[in-house]
Backbone bond lengths (Angstrom), bond angles and torsions (degrees), N, CA, C in turn:
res aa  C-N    CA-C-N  psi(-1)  N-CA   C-N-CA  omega(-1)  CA-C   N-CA-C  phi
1 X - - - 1.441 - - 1.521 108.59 -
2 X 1.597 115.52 120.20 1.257 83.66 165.23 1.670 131.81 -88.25
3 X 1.631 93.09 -167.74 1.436 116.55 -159.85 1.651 90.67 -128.13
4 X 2.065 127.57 122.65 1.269 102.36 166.72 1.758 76.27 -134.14
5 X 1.521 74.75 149.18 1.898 92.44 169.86 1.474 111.30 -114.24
6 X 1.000 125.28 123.18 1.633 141.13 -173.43 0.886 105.93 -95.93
7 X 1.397 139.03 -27.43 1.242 138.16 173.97 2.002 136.67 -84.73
8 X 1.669 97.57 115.74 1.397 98.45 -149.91 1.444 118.63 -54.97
9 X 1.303 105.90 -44.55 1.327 125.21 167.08 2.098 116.71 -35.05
10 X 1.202 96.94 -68.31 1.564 103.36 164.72 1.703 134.58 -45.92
11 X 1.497 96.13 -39.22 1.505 125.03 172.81 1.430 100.37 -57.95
12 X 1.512 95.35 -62.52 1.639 103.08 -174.76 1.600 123.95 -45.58
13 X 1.382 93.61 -48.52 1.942 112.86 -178.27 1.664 103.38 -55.61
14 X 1.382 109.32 -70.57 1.188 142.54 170.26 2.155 108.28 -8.26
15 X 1.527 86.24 -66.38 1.662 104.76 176.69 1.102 129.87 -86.78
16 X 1.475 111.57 -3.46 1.794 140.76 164.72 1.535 94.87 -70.27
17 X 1.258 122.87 -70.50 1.256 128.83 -147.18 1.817 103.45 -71.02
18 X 1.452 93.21 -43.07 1.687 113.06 -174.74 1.872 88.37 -50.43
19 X 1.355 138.38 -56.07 1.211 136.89 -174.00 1.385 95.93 -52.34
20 X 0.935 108.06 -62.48 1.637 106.99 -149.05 1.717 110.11 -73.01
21 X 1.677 112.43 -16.89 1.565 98.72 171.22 1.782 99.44 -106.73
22 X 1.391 116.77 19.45 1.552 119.67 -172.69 2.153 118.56 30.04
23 X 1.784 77.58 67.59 1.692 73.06 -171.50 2.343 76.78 -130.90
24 X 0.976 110.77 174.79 1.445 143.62 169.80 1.825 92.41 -64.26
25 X 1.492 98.69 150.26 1.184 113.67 170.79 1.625 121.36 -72.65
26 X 1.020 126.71 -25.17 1.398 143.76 153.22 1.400 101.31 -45.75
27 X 1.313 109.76 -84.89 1.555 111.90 -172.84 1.760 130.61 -58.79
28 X 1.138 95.17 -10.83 1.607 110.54 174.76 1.574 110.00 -84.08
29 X 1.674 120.23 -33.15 1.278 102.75 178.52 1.812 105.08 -87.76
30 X 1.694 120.32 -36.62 1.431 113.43 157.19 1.434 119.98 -18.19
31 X 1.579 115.42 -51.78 1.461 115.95 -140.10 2.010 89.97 -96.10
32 X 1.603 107.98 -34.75 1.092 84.26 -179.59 1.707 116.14 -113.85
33 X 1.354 126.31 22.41 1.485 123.62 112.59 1.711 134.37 -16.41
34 X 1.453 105.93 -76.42 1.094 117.91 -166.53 1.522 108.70 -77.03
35 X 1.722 118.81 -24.74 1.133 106.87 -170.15 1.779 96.89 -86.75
36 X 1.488 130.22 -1.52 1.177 113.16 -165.34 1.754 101.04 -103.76
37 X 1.861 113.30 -12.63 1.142 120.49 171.32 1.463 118.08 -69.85
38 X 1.576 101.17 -33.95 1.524 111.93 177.80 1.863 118.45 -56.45
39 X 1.829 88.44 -49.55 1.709 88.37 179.16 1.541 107.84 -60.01
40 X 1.360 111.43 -35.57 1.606 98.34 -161.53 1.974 103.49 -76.98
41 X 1.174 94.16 -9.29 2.213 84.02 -176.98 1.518 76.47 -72.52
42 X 1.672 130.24 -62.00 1.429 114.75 -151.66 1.354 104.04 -55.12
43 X 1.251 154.24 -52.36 1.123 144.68 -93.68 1.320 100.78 -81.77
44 X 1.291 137.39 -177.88 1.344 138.20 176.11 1.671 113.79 -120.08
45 X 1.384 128.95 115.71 1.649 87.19 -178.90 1.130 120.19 -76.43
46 X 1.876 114.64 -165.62 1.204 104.74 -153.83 1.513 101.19 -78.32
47 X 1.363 134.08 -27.02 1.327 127.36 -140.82 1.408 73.92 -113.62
48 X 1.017 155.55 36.40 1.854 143.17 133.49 1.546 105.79 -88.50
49 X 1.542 111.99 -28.74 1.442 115.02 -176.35 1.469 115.30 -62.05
50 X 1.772 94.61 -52.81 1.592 114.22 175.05 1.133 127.06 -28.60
51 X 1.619 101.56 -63.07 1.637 133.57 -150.47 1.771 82.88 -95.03
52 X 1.388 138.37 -44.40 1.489 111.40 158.76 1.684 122.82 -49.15
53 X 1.188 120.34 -13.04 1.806 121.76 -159.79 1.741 82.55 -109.87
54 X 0.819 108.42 -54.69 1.885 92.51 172.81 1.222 139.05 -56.98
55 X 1.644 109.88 -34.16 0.889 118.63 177.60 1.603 121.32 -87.05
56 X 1.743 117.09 9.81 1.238 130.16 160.67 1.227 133.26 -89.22
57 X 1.525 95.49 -21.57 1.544 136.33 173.81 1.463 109.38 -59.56
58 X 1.468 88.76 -56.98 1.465 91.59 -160.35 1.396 115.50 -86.34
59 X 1.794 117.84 -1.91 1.379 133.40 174.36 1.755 116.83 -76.16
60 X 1.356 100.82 7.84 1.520 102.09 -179.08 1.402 100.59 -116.31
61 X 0.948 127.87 132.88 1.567 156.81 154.19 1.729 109.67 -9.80
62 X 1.344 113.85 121.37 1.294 124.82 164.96 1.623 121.67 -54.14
63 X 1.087 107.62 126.71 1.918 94.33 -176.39 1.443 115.03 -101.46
64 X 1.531 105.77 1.67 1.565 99.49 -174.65 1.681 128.54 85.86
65 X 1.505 88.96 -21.05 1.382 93.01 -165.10 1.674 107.02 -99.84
66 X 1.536 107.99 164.42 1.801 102.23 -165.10 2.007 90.75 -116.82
67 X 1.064 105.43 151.75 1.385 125.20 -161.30 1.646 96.45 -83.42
68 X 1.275 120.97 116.01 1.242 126.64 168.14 1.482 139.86 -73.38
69 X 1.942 107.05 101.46 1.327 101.34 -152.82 1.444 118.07 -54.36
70 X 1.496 119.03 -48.07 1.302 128.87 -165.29 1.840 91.63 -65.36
71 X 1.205 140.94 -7.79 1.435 129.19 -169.03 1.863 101.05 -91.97
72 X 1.298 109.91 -29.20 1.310 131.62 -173.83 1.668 91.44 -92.29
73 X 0.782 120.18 -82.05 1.800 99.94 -167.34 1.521 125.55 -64.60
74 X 1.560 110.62 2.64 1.708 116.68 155.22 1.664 113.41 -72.06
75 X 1.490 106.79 -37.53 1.310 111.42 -177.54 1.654 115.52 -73.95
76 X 1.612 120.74 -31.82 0.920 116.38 165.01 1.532 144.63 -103.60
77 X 1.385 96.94 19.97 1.803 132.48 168.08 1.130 111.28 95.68
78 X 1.309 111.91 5.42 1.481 102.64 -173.44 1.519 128.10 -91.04
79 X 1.020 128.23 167.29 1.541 129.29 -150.73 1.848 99.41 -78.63
């Protein structure tokens, strides 16, 4: 079936990329189709990423101790 792209901009990308992985114009939109379907099955969303980074956070031990403002706003220039 074909496939026509009218659009110059796309054409353009399209035959950039085809150089640069030295495959056919056919196979350049195949290859980067599938590789952009692939990232999106992996992807993670964001709030599974999060709630993994918190929940590593929060697997370390309480120290008791309280965070020192004036030690934190010397480090980050502030007055």
């Amino acid at each position: 079936m074909p496939f026509h792209v009218r659009d110059i901009e796309t054409d353009a990308l399209v035959r950039q990329l085809a150089r640069i992985k030295g495959l056919g114009l056919t196979e350049t939109i195949k290859w980067a189709v599938r590789r952009e379907l692939t990232l999106e099955a992996e992807a993670t969303p964001l709030r599974e990423r999060i709630a993994a980074l918190r929940a590593e956070v929060l697997r370390r031990p309480a120290t008791g101790l309280e965070a020192d403002k004036a030690f934190y706003d010397d480090l980050s220039g502030e007055p």
